[in-house]
Each structure stands twice: as structure tokens, then as C-alpha cells.
C-alpha positions in Angstrom: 93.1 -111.2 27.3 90.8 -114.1 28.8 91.1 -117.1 27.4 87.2 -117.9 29.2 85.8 -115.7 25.8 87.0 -118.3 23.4 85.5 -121.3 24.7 82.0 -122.0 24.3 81.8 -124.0 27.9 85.3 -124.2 29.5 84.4 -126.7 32.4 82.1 -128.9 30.3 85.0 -131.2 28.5 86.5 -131.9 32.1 83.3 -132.9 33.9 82.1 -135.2 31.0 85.4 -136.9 30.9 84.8 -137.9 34.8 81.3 -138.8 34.3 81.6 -140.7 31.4 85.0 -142.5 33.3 82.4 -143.1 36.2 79.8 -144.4 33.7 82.1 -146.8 32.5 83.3 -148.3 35.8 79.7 -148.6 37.0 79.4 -150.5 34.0 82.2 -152.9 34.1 81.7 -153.7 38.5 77.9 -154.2 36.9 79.5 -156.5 34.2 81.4 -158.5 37.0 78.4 -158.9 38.9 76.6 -160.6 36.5 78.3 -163.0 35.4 79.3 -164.0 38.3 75.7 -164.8 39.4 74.9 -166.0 36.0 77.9 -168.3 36.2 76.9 -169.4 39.5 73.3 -170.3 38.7 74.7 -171.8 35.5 76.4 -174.2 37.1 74.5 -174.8 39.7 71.4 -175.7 37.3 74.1 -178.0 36.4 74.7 -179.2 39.5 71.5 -179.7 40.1 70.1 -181.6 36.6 73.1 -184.0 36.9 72.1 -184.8 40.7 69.0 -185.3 39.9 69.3 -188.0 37.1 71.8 -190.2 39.2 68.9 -190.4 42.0 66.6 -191.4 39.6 69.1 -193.7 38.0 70.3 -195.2 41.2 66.7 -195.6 42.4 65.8 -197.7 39.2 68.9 -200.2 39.8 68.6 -203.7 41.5 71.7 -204.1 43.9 71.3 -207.2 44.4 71.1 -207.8 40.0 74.3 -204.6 40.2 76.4 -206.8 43.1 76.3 -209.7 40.9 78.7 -208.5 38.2 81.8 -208.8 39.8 84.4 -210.4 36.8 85.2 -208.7 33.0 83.7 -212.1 31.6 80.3 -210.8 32.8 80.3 -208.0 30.3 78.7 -210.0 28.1 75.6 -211.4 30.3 72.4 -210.7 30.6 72.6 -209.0 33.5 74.6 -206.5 32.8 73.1 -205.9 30.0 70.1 -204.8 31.2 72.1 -202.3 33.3 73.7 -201.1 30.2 71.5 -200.9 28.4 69.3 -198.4 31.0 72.7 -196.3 31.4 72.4 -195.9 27.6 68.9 -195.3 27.4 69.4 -192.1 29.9 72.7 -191.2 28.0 70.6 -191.1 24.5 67.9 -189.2 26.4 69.9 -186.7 27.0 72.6 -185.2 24.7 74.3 -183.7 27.2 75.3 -186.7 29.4 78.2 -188.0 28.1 78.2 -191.5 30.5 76.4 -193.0 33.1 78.6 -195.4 35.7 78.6 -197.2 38.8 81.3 -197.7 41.0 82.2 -199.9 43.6 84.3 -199.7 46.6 88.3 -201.3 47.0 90.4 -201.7 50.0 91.4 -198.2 48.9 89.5 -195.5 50.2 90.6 -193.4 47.4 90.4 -196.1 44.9 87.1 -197.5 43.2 86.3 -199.9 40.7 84.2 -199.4 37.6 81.1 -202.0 37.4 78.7 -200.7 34.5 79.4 -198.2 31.8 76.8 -196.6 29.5 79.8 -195.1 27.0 80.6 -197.2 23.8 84.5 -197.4 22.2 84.4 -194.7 20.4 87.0 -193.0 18.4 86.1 -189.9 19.5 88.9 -187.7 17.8 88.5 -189.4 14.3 92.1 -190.3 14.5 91.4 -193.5 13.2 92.3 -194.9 16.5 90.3 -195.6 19.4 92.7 -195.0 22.0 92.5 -195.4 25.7 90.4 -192.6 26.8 88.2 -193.7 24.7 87.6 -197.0 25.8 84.7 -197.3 27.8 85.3 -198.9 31.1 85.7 -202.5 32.2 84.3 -204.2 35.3 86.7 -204.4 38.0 88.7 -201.3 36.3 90.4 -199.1 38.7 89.5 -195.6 38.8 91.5 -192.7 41.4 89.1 -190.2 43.2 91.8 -189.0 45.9 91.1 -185.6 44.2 87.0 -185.7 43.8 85.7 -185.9 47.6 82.2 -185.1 46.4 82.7 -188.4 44.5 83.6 -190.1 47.4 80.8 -188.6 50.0 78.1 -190.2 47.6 79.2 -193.8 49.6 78.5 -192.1 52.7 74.7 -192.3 51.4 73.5 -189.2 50.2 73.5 -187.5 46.6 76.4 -185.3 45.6 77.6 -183.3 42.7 80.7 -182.3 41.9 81.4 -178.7 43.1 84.0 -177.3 40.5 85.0 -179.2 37.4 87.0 -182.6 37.4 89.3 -183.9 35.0 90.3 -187.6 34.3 91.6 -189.8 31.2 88.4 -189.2 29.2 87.8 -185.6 29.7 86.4 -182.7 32.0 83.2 -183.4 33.7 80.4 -182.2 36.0 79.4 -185.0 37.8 76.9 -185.8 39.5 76.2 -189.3 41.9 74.1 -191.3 43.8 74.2 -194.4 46.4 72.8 -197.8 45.5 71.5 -199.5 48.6 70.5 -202.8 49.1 67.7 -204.1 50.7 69.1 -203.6 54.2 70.1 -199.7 53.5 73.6 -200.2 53.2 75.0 -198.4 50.3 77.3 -200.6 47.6 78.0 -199.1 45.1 76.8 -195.6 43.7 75.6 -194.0 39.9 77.9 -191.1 38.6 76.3 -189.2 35.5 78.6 -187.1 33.4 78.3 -184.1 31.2 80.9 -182.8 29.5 82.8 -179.5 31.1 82.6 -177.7 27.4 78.4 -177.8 28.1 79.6 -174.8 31.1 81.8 -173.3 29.0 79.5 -173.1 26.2 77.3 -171.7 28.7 80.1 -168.9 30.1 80.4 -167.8 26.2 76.6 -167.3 25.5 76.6 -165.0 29.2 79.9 -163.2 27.9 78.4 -162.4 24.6 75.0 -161.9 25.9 77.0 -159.4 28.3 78.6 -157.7 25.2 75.4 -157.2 23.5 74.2 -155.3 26.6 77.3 -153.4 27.0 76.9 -152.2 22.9 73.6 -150.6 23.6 74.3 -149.2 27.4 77.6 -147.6 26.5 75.6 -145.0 24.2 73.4 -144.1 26.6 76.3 -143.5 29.1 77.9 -141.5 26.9 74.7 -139.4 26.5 73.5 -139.0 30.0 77.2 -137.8 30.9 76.8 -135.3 28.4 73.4 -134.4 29.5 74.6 -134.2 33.1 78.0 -132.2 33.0 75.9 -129.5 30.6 73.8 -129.6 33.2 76.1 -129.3 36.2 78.5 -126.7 34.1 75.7 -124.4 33.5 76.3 -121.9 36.2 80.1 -121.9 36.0 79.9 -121.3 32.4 77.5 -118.2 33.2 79.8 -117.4 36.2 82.9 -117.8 33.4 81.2 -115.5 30.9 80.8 -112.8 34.4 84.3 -113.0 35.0 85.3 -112.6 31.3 83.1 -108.8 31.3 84.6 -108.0 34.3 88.2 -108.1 33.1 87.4 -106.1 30.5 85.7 -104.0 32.6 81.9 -104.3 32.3 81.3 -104.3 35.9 77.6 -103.6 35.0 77.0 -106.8 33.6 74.4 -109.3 35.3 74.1 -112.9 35.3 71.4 -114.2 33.5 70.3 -116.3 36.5 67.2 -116.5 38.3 67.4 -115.7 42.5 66.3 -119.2 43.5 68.1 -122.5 43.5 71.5 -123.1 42.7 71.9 -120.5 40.5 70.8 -118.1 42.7 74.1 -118.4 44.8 75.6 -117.9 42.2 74.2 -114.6 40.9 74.3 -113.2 45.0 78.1 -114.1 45.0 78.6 -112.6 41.8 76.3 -109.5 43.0 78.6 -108.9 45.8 81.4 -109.4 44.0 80.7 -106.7 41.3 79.7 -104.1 44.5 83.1 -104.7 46.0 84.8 -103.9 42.2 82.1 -100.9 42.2 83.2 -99.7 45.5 87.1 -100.2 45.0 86.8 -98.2 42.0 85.0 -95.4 43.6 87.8 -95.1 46.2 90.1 -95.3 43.3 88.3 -92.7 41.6 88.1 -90.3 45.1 91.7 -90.7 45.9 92.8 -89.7 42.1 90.1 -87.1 42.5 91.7 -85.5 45.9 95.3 -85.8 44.6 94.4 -84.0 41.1 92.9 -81.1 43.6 
């Protein structure tokens, strides 16, 4: 006996299982997609913000007051004050600068030197130790940019930001800079604004989880349309199944209950012809047996 009688909608388990599995990849490229571009303009805002605040920074420096402050003892003057106290100003305006800088060419190209610092000694870990990343820089301190060219383009006189994270003795920054020119154009030394790496990966989390939240409501709704759809696109086979099932048990009267138009009108013409050629073989069957029994 047919197996077809016992079950309700044979086709519909197998079609739901490939809908739902395409559902679910749609879902996960769509995932991919997003964050990416969410990422992107993340960091890019980024980019942008830190960018922005060293030009204004830079603009709103003397050089000739900036050039002065050439030896450690100066730390203490007036003049740098002033600068410091700006670069401090800008930091506390904004909680998620962590330091504002200027740096100075060396005989090095790769090589600068710090010049003012915004950052306080700190012991940042609560270690009871202030240690030496957490020392804020000293004039004349030597810092290695061989590995941060957008660092190093700033000095070629336009605003840069750093284009991937960058990672030195006090952390993992975003940075963005700008020139200081003197009254002649020529650029000596230039403003670098930090904020701290964690701030983008704060911001990665909050799309991941915002991503998540998505993905708790959509996968429902997958689940459902599949379900919709593959009772939707099993429909006819299951009638067709049912036909098959009366015909091996030998209803070969039996109609589909399906309408002469549309998809299911193949159906029921295939079907139709189908159950004429059983007709007619039978018939023939029935004639033969009929002449041999005469």
C-alpha cells in the first residue's frame, strides 16, 4: 500500500526546510552587509570628528608662541601653558578625546618629537603606580611614526586621519591631525587629537547587538513566510499525491479538485490524460481477456 495516504502533505516538510535554509542565508549575507556599512560610517564619523577638531585646534595655535618651546625646562612657562591649557580645555570638552598633541619634526623622517601635551600623569590602571604609558609626554620626547603615514602626511600640509586603528605605549587610538603653519605657510609642527580605539569598539558592539535584536524579530517571520510559501507551492502536488494514491487502489474515476486555469490547471489536464490512458489500457485489458474467454 501507498505510503502518500498517510501523510497529510508529503512534499511540504522538504520544501520548507529549503526555504526556510534560504531565509536564513538571505538573512546572515543581509547581516554582513550591514555592519559592514555601519562599521564603515562608524568610523568614518570618527574619522571625520577627530579631523575636524585638530583643524580647529591647529588654526587657534600661534607658531611662532608653539616654535618657542623648544627645551623640558619650558614646561613650566607661561607659554606653554597657555597651549596646555587650550589642549586641555578641548580634551575636557569632549569625553571622548583622550589627548591633544603637537609634534615637531627631527632629522628622522620617521621620528618626531613631542612639544605640548593636553594628558595629565595619571595612574590610569589604579595600580598605585603611574607607570610610563601613563606619563604624559615631555618636550623634545621622541615619538616613532614609521608605521602611521597618515601621521606623517599631515607635515605635508593638509589634514589627515588615521585610516585603521594605531597602537603606541599609551594605547589604541583614532587619530586625527593637522599642520601648524607659520606666517610664511610653511608648516612646523602639526596637532594630533586622540580618542581612544574602545570608543569604535563600543560602537561595533551597540551595531552587533542592535543587529541581534533585528535578527530575534526577522527570524519568526522567516520561519512563517517559508511555511506560508512551501503550503503554498506544495498545494498541487499534494492534490496530485492524493490522485496517484486512488489510482493505485484503483479509483481511476477520481478527479482532482483543481480548477482548469493557472497552475493547477496543468496539473488536473496531465492528470486527465493520465487517467484516460489507465482507462483505455484497462479496456484493452478487459477486450483481450474478453476474446480469450470466447
Amino acid at each position: 500500500m501507498s505510503n502518500i495516504r498517510h501523510k497529510k502533505n508529503p512534499y511540504l516538510k522538504h520544501t520548507f526546510n529549503g526555504l526556510l535554509l534560504s531565509g536564513i542565508v538571505l538573512l546572515i549575507l543581509a547581516n554582513v552587509s550591514n555592519y559592514y556599512i555601519l562599521e564603515r560610517r562608524t568610523f568614518g564619523f570618527a574619522q571625520e570628528s577627530v579631523e575636524g577638531i585638530a583643524v580647529n585646534v591647529a588654526s587657534n595655535i600661534p607658531a611662532s608662541l608653539h616654535e618657542s618651546l623648544t627645551e623640558v625646562s619650558q614646561q613650566n612657562s607661561d607659554e606653554y601653558k597657555v597651549i596646555e591649557n587650550y589642549f586641555e580645555i578641548v580634551a575636557d570638552s569632549n569625553p571622548r578625546i583622550n589627548d591633544v598633541y603637537s609634534l615637531r619634526r627631527t632629522a628622522d623622517p620617521n621620528i618626531f618629537s613631542f612639544v605640548v601635551s593636553g594628558m595629565k600623569d595619571e595612574d590610569v590602571n589604579n595600580d598605585g603606580i603611574i607607570e610610563q604609558h601613563e606619563l604624559k609626554p615631555k618636550i623634545g620626547e621622541k615619538y616613532d611614526a614609521s608605521d602611521q603615514p597618515d601621521l606623517r602626511a599631515a607635515f605635508n600640509g593638509s589634514s589627515t586621519a588615521d585610516a585603521h586603528v594605531t597602537f603606541d605605549k599609551w594605547g589604541a587610538w583614532v587619530s586625527g591631525y593637522a599642520p601648524i603653519k607659520d606666517v610664511s605657510g610653511k608648516v612646523v609642527a602639526i596637532v594630533g587629537v586622540d580618542v581612544a580605539a574602545k570608543y569604535i569598539t563600543d560602537q561595533r558592539m551597540q551595531i552587533v547587538q542592535s543587529i541581534l535584536i533585528i535578527d530575534i524579530f526577522a527570524f519568526p517571520i522567516i520561519f512563517f513566510v517559508a511555511y506560508v510559501i512551501a503550503r503554498r507551492l506544495t498545494r498541487e502536488f499534494n492534490i496530485l499525491a492524493e490522485g496517484m494514491d486512488q489510482l493505485t487502489h484503483g479509483n481511476i474515476n477520481y478527479e482532482l479538485p483543481l480548477q482548469y486555469k493557472g497552475r493547477g490547471g496543468v496539473f488536473k489536464i496531465l492528470f486527465h490524460d493520465m487517467v484516460a490512458m489507465f482507462k483505455n489500457l484497462k479496456s484493452e485489458a478487459e477486450e483481450k481477456r474478453h476474446d480469450k474467454n470466447s
